[in-house]
C-alpha positions as CSV (number, residue, x, y, z in Angstrom):
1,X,11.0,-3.8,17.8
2,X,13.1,-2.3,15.0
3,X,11.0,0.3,13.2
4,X,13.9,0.9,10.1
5,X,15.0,-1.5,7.7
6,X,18.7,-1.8,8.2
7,X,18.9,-4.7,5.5
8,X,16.9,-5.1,2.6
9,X,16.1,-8.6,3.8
10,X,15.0,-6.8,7.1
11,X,10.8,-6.8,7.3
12,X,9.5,-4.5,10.2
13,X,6.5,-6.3,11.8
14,X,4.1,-3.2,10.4
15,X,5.8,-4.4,6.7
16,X,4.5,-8.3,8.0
17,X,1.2,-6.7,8.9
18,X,0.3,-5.1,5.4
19,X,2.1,-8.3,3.5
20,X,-0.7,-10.4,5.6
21,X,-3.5,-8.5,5.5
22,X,-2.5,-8.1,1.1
23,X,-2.5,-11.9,1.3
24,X,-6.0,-12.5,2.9
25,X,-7.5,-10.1,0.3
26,X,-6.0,-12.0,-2.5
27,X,-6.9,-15.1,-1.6
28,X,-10.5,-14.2,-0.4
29,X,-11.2,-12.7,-3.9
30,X,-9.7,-16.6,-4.7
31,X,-11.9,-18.1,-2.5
32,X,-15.2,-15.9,-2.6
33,X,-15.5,-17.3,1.5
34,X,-14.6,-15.7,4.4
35,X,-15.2,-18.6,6.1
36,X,-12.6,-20.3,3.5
37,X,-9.9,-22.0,6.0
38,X,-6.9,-20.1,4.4
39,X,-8.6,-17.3,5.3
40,X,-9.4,-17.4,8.2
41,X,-6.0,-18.7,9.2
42,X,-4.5,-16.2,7.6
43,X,-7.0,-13.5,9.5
44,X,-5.9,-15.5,13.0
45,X,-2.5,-14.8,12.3
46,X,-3.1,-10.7,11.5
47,X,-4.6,-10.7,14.5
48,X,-2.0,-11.8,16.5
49,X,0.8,-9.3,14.8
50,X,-1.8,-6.1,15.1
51,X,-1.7,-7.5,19.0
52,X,1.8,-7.5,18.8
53,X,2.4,-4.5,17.0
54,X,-0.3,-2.5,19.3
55,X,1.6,-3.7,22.6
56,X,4.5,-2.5,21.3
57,X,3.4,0.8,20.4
58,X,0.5,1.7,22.3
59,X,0.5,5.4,20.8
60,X,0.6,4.6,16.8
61,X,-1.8,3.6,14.7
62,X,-1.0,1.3,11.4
């Protein structure tokens, strides 16, 4: 896992998790559901990168 941008197009998987979890806010204040299905897709999928991210650095915290 890279931790610095080297390229502007380059997003760290910490970057992916605050774009996602930005995202599900947004379009929860859309929806007024958590139960909305974008939603909770879009929660399924944070889950899986704070996963990731925690396995690959057990020490830091987002």
């Amino acid at each position: 896992m890279k931790s610095a941008k080297s390229t502007p197009q380059e997003i760290t998987l910490e970057d992916e998790i605050h774009m996602l979890r930005r995202k599900m806010e947004q379009i929860f204040l859309e929806e007024q559901s958590f139960t909305s299905e974008i939603v909770i897709e879009i929660s399924s999928l944070l889950d899986l990168k704070i996963n990731e991210y925690m396995k690959a650095n057990p020490k830091k915290k987002l």
